[in-house]
Backbone as a chain_set.jsonl record, in Angstrom:
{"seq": "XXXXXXXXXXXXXXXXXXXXXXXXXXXXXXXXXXXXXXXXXXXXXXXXXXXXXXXXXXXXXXXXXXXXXXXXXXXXXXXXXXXXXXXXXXXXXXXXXXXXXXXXXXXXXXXXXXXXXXXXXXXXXXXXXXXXXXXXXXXXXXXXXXXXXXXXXXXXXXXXXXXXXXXXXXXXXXXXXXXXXXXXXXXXXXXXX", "coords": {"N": [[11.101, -29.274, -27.261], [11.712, -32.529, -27.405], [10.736, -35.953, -27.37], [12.628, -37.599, -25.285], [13.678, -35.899, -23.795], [11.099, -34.521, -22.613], [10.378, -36.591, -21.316], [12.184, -37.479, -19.547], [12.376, -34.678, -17.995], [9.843, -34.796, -16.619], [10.167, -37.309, -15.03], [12.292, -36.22, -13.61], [10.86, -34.037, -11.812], [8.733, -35.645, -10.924], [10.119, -37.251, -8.821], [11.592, -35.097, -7.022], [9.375, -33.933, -6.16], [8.153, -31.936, -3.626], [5.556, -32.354, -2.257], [3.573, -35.616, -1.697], [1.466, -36.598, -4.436], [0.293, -38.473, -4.934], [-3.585, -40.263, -4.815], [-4.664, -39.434, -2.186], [-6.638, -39.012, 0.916], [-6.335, -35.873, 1.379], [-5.367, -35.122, -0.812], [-7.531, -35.812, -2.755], [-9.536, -33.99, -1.624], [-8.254, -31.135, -1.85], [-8.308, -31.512, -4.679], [-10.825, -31.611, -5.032], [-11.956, -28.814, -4.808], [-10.005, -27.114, -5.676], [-11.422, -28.132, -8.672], [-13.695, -26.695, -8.29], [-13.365, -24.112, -7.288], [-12.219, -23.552, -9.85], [-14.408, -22.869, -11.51], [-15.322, -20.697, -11.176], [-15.991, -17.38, -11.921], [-14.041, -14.061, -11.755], [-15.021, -11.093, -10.911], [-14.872, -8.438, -12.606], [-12.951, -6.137, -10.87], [-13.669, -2.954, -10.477], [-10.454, 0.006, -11.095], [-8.682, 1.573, -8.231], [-10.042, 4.479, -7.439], [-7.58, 7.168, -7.21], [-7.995, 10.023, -6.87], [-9.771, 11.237, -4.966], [-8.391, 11.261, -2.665], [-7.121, 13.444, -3.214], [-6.695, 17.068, -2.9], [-9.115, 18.84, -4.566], [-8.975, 22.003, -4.845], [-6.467, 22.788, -5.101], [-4.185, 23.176, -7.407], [-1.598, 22.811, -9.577], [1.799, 23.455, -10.532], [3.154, 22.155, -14.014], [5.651, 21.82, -14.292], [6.564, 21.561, -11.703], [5.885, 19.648, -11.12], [7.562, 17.648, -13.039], [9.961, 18.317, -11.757], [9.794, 17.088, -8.719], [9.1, 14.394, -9.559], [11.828, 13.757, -10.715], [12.68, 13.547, -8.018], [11.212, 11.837, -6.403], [12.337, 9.552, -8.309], [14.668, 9.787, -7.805], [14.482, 8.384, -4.902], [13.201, 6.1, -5.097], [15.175, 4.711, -6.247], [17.337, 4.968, -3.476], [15.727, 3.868, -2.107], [15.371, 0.987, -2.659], [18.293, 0.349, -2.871], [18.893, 0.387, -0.327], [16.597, -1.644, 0.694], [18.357, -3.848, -0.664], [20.833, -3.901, 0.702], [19.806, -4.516, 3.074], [19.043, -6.585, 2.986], [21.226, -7.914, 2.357], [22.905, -7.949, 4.166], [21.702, -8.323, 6.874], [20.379, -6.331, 8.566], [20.058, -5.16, 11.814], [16.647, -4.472, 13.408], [15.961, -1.956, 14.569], [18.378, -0.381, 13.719], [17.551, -0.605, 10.643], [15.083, 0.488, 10.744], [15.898, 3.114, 11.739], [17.651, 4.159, 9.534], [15.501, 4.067, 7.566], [14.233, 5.897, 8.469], [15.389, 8.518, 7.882], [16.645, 8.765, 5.496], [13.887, 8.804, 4.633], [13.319, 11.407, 5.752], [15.202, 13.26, 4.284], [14.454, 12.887, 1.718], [11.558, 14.278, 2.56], [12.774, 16.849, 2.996], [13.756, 17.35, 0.63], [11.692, 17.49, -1.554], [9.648, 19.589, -0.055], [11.381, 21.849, -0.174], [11.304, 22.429, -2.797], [8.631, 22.272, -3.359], [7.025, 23.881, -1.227], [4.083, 24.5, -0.691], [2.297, 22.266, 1.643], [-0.379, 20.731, 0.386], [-0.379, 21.182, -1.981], [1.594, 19.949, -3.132], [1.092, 17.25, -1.821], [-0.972, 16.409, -3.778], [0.365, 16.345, -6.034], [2.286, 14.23, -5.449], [0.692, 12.054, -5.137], [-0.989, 11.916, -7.3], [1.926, 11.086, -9.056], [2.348, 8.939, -7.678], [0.074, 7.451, -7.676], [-0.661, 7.522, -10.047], [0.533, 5.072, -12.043], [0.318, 1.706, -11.371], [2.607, 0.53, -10.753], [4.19, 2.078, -9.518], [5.542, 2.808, -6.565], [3.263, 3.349, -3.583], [3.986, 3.872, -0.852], [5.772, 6.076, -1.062], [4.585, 8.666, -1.097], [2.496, 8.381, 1.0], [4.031, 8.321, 3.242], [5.889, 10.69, 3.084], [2.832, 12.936, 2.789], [1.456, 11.475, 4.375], [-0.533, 12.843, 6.303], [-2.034, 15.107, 5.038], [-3.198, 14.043, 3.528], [-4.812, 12.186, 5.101], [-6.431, 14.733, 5.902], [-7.248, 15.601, 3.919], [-9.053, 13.924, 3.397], [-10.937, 13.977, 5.616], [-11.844, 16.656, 5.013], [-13.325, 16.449, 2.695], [-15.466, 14.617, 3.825], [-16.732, 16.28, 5.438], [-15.204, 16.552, 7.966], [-16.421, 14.645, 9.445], [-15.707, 11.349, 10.901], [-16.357, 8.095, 11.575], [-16.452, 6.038, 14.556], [-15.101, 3.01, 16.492], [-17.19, 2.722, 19.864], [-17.235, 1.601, 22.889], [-19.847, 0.072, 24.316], [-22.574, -2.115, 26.004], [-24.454, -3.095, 24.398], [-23.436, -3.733, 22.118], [-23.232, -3.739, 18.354], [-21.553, -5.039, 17.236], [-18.445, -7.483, 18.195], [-15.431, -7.274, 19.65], [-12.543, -8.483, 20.684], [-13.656, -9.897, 23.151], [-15.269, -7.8, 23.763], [-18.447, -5.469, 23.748], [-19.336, -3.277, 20.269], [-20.343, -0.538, 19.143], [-20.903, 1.77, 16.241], [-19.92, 4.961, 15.795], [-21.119, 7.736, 14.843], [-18.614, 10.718, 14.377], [-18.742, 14.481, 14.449], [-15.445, 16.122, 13.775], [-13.616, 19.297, 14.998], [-13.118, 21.871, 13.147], [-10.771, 23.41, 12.929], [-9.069, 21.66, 14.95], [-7.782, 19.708, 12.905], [-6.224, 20.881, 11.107], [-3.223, 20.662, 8.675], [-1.539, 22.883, 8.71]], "CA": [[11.543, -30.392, -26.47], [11.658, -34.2, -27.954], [10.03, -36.988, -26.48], [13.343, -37.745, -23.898], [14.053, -34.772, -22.823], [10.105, -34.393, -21.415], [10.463, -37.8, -20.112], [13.537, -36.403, -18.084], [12.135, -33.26, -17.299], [9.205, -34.978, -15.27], [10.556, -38.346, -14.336], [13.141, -35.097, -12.02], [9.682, -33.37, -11.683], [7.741, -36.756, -10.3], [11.156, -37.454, -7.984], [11.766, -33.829, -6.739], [8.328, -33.007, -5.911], [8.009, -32.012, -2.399], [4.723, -33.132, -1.903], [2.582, -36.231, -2.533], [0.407, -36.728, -5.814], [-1.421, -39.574, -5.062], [-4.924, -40.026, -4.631], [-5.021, -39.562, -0.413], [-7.706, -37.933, 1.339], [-6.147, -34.64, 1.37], [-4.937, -34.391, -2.132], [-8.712, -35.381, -3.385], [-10.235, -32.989, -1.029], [-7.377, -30.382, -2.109], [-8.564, -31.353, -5.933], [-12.459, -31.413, -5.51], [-11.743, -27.2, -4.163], [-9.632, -26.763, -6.891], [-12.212, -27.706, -9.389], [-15.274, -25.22, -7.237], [-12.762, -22.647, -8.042], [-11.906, -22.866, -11.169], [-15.792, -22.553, -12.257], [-15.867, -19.457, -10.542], [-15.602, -15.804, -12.534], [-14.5, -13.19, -10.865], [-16.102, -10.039, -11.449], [-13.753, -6.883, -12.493], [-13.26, -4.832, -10.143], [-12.697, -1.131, -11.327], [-9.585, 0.283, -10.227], [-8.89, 2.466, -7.108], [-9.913, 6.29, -7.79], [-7.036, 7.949, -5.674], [-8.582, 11.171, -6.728], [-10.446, 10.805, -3.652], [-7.164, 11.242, -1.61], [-6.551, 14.876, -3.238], [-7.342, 18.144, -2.719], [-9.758, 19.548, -6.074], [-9.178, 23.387, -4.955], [-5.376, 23.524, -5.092], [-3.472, 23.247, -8.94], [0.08, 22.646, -9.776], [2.841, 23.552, -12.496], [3.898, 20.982, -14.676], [7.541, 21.98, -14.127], [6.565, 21.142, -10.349], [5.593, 17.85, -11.174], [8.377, 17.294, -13.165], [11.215, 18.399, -10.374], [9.459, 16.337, -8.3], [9.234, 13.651, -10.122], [13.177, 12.852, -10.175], [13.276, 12.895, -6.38], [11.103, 10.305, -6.498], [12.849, 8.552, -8.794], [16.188, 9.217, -6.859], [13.886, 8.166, -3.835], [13.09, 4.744, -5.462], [17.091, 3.783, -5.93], [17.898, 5.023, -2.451], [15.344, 2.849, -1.337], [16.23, -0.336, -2.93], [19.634, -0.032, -2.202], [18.653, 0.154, 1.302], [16.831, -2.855, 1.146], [19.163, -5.051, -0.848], [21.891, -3.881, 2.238], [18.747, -4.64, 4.496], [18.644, -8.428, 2.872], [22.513, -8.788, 1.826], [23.58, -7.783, 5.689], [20.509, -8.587, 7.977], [20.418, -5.192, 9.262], [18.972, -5.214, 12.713], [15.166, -3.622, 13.162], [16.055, -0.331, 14.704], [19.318, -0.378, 12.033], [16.618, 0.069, 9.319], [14.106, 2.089, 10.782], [16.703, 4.501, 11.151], [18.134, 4.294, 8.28], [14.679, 4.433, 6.702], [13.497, 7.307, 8.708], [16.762, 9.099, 7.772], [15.894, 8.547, 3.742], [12.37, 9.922, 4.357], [13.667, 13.008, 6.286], [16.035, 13.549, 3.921], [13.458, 13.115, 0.612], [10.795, 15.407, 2.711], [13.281, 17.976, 2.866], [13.921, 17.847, -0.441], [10.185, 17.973, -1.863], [9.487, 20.605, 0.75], [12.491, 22.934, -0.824], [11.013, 22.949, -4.399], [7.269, 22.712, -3.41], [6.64, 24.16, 0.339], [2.672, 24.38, -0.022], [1.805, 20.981, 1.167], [-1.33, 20.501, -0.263], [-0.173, 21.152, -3.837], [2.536, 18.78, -2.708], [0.639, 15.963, -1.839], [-1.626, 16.544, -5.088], [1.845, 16.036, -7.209], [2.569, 12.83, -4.868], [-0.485, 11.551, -5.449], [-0.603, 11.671, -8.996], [3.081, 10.393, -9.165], [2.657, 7.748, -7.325], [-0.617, 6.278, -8.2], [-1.101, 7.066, -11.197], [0.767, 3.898, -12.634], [-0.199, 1.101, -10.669], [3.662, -0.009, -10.455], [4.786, 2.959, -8.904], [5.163, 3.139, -4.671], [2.634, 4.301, -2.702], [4.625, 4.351, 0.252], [6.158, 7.39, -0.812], [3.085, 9.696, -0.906], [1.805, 8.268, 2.536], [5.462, 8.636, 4.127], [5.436, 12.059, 2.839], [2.296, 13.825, 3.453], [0.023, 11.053, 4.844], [-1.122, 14.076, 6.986], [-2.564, 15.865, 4.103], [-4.28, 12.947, 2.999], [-6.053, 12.224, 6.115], [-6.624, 16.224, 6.389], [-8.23, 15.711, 2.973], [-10.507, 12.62, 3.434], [-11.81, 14.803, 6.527], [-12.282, 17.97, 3.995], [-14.236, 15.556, 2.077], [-16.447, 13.956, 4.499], [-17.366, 17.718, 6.12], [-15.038, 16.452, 9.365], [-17.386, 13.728, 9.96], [-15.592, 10.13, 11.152], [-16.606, 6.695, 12.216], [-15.713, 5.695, 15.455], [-16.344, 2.058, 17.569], [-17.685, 3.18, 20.789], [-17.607, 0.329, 23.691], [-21.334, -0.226, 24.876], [-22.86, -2.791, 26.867], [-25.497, -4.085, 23.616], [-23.233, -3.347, 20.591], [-23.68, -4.217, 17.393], [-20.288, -5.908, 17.055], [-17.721, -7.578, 19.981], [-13.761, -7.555, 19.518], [-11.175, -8.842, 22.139], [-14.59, -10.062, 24.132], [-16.332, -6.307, 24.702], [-19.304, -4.908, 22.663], [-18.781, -1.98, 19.951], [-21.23, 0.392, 18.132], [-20.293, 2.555, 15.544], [-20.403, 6.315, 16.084], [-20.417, 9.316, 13.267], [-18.153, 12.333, 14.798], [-17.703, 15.718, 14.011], [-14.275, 16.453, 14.217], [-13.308, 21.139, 14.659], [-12.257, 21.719, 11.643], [-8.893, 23.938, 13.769], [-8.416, 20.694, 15.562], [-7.421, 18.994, 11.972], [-5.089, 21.742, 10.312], [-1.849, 20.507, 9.397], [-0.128, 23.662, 8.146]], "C": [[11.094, -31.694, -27.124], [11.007, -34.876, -26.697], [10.785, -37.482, -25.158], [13.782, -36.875, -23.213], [12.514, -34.08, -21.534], [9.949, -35.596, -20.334], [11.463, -37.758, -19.128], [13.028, -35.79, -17.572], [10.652, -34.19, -16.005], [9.478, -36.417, -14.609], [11.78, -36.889, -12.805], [11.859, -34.694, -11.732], [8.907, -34.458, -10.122], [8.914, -36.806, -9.252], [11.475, -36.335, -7.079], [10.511, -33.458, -5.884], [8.307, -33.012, -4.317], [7.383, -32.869, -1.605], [4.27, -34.196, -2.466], [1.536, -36.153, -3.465], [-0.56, -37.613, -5.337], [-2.503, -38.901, -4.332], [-5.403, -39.707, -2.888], [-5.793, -38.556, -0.356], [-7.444, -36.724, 1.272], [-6.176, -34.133, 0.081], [-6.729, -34.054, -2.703], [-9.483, -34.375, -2.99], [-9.506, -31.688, -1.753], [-8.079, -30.107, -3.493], [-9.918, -30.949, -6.205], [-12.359, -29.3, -5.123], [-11.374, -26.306, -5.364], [-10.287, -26.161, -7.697], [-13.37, -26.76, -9.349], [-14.741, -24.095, -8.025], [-12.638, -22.538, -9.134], [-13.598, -22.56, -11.541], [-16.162, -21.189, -12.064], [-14.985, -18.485, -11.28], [-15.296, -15.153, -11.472], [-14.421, -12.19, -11.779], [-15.219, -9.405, -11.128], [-13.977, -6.375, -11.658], [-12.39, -3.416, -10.688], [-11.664, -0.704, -10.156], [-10.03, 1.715, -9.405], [-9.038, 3.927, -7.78], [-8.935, 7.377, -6.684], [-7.266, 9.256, -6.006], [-9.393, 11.775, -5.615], [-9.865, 11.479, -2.703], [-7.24, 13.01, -1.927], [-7.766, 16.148, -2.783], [-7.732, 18.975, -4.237], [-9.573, 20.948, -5.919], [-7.76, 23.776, -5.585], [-4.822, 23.037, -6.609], [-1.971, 23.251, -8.383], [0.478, 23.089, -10.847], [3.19, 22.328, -12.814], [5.125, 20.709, -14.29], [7.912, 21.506, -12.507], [6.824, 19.914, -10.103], [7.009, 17.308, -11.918], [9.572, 17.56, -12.296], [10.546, 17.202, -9.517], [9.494, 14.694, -8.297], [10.636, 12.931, -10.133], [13.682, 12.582, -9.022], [12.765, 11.943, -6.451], [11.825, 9.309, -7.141], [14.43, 8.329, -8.273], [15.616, 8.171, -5.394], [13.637, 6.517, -3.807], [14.339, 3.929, -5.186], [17.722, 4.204, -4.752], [17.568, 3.807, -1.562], [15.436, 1.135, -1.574], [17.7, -0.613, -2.946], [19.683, -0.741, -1.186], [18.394, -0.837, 1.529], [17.591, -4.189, 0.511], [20.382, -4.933, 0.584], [20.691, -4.5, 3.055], [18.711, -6.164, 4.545], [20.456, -9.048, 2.848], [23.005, -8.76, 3.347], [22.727, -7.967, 6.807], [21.223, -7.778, 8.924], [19.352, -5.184, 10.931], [17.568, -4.293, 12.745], [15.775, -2.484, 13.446], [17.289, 0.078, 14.06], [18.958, 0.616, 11.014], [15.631, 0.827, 9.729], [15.17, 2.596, 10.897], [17.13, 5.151, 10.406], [16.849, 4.82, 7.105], [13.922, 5.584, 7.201], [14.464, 8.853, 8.201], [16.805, 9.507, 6.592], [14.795, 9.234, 4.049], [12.723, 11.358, 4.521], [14.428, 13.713, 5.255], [15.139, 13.963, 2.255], [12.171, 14.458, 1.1], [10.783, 16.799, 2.668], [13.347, 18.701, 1.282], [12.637, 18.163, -1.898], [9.798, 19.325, -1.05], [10.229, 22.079, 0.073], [11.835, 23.535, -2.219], [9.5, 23.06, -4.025], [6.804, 23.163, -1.778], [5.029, 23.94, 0.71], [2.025, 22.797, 0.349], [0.339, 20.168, 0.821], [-1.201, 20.367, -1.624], [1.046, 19.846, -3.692], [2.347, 17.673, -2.744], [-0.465, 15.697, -3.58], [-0.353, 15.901, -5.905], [2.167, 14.783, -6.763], [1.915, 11.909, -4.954], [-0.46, 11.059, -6.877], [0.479, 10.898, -9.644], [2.862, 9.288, -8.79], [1.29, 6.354, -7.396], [-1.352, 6.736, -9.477], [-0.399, 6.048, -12.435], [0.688, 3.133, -11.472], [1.287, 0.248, -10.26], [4.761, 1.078, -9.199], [4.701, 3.041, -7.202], [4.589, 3.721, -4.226], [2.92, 4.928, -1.212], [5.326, 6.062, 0.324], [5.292, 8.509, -0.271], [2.968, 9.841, 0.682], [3.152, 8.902, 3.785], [5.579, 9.98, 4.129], [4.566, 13.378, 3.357], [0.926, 12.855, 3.499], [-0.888, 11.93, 5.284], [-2.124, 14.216, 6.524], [-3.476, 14.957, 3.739], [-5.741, 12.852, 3.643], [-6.571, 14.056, 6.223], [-7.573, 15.944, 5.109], [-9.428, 15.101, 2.374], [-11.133, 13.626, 4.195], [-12.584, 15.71, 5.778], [-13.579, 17.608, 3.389], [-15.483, 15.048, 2.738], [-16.928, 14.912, 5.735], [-16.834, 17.267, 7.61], [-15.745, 15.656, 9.62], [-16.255, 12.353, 10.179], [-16.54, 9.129, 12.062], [-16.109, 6.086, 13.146], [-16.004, 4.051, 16.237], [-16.38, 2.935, 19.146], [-18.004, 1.988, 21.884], [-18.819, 0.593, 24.28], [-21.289, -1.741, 25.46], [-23.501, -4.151, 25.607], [-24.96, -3.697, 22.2], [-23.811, -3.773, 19.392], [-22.478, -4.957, 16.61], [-19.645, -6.288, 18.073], [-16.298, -7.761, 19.077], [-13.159, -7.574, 20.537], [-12.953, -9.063, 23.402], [-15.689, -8.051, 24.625], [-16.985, -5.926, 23.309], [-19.062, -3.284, 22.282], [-20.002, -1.691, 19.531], [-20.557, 1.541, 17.78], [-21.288, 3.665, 15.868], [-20.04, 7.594, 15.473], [-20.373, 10.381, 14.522], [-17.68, 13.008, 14.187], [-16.393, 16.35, 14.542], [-14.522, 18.691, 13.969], [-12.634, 20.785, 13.381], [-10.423, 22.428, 12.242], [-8.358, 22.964, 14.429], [-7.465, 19.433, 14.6], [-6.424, 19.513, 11.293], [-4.019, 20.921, 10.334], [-0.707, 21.456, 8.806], [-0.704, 24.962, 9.199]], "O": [[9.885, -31.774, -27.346], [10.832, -34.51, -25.535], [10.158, -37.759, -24.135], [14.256, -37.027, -22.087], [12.576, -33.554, -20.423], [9.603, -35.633, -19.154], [11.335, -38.054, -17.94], [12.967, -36.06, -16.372], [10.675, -34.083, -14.779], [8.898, -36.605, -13.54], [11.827, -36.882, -11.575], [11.615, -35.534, -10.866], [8.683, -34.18, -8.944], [8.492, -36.033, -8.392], [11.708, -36.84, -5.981], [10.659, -32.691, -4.933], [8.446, -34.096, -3.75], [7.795, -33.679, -0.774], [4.344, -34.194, -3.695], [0.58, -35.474, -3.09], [-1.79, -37.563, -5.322], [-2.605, -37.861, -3.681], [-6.585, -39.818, -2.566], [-5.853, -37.555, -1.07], [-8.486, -36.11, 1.042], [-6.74, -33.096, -0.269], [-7.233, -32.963, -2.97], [-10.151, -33.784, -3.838], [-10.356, -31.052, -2.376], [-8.461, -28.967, -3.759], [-10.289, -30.245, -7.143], [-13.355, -28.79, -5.637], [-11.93, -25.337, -5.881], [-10.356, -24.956, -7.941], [-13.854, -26.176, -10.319], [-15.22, -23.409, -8.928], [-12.9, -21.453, -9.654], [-13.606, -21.442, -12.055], [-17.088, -20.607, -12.628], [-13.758, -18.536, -11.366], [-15.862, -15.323, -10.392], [-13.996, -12.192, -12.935], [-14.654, -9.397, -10.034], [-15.128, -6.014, -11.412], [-11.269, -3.056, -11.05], [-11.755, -0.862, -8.939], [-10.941, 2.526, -9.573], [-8.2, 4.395, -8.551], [-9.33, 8.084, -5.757], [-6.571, 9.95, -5.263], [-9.54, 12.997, -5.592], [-10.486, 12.21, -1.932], [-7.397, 13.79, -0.987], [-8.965, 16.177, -2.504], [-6.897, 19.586, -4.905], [-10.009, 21.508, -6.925], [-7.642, 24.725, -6.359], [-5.526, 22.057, -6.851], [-1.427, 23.538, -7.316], [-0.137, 23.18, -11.909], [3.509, 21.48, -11.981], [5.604, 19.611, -14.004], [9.025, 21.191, -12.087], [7.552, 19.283, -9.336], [7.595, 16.445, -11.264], [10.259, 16.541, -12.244], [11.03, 16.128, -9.877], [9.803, 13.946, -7.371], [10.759, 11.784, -9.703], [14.621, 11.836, -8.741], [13.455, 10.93, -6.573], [11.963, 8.217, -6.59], [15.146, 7.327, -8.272], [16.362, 7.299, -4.948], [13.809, 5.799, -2.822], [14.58, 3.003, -4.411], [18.902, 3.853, -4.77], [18.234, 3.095, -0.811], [15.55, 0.282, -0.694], [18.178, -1.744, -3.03], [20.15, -1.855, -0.947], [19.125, -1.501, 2.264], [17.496, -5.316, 0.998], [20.646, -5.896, 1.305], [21.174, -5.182, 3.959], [18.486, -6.881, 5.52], [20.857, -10.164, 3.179], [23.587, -9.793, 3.679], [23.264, -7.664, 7.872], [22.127, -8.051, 9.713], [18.122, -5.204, 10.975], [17.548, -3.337, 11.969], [16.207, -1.883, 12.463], [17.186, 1.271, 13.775], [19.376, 1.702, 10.613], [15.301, 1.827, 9.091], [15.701, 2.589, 9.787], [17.149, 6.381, 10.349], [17.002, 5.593, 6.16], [13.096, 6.183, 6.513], [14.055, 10.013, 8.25], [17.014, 10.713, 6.456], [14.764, 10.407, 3.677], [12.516, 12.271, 3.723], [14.311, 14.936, 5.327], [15.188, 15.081, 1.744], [11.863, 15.369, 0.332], [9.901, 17.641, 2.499], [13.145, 19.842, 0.864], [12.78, 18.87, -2.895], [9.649, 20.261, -1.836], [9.637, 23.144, -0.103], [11.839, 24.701, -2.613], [9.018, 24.113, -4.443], [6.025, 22.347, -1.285], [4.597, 23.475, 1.765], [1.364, 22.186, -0.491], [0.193, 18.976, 1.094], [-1.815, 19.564, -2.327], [1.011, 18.862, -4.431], [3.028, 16.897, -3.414], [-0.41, 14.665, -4.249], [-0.463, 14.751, -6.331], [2.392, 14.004, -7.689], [2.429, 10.795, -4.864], [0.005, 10.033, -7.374], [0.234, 10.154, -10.594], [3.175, 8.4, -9.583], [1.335, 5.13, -7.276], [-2.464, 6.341, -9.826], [-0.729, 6.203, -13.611], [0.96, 3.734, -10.432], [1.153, -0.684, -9.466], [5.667, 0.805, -8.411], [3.627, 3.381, -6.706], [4.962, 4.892, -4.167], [2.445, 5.895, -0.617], [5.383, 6.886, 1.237], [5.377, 9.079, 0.816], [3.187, 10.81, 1.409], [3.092, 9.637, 4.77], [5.375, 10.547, 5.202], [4.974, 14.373, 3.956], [-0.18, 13.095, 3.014], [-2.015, 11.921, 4.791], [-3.16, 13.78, 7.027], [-4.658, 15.297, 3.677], [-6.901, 13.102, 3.315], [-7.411, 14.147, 7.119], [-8.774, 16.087, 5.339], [-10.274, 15.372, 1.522], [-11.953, 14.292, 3.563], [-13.814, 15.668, 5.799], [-14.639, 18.224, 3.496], [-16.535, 15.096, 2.101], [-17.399, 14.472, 6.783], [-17.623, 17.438, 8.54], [-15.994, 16.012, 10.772], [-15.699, 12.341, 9.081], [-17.255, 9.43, 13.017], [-15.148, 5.397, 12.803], [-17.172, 3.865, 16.575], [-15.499, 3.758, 19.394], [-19.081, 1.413, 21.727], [-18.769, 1.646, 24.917], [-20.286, -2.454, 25.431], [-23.312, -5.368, 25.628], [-25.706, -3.399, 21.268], [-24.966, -4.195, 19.439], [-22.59, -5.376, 15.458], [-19.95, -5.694, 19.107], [-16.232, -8.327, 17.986], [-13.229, -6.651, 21.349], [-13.148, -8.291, 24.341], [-16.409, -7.575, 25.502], [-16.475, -5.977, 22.19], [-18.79, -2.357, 23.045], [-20.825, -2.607, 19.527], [-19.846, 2.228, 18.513], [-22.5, 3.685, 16.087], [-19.021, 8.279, 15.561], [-21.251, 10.79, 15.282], [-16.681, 12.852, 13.485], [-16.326, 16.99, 15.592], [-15.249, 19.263, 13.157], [-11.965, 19.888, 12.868], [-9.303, 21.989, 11.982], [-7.157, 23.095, 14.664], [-6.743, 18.565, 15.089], [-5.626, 18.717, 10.797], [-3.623, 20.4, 11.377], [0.457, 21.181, 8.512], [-0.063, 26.009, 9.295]]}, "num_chains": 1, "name": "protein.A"}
């Protein structure tokens, strides 16, 4: 870019701009924040381990994972179809849930057909879907959230965290006091196959 074509580009820039530039109380306040932040590192955080999510007893075939694998990827272009119709036609709410419960039912069936055990199931969904960090996690959860939660439990010997309304909590939400409370869940009250 030459010298008149940047003097164009922000003389439209300076004219265009929504907001005010100048120096007014807001902007400088706005700018002194700015600069706070920029001084500030932030500190990597290591990514999510969704190994966590699975089940370590059960194994898969490769050939599993790969069948699998192209539903999802038919599963992806069903679902962006859906929502470009969902944005090009402002589909009413219960429209698209239907439509999107209709797509799931229809993908669960068809995971279900080639892999029935769902534990090895969700293992393969898992893997698919987070192990690239671009890939949907919605699928998985839509799928066999179930299994998931069935397998955090597995994990944490049936034990959850509950609030518990008391009188002298140790937290308050919506005005009433909570305290947290570790329960053992039956393990037959958790099954989901």
């Amino acid at each position: 870019m030459d010298y008149q074509e940047q003097k164009l580009f922000l003389d439209n820039y300076y004219s265009r701009v929504p907001l005010g530039i100048a120096p007014c109380t807001i902007n400088r306040i706005c700018w002194m924040i700015e600069d706070i932040f920029a001084s500030f590192k932030m500190k990597k955080v290591n990514p999510f381990d969704y190994t966590l999510l699975k089940n370590n007893k059960v194994q898969y075939e490769e050939s599993t994972y790969k069948q699998i694998e192209k539903i999802y990827v038919k599963y992806q272009e069903e679902r962006n179809e859906l929502d470009k119709l969902n944005h090009s036609q402002k589909i009413d709410v219960e429209s698209y849930t239907q439509s999107w419960n209709e797509l799931n039912n229809y993908f669960r069936r068809e995971v279900s057909f080639i892999c029935p055990n769902k534990i090895e199931l969700c293992n393969i969904l898992l893997d698919i879907c987070y192990s690239k960090s671009i890939n949907n996690k919605r699928f998985v959860w839509d799928i066999c959230g179930d299994v998931i939660i069935f397998n955090l439990l597995e994990h944490n010997n049936y034990y959850i965290n509950v609030p518990i309304q008391c009188d002298d909590g140790d937290f308050q939400f919506n005005g009433k006091s909570f305290v947290m409370k570790k329960i053992k869940l039956k393990k037959e009250e958790t099954r989901i196959y």
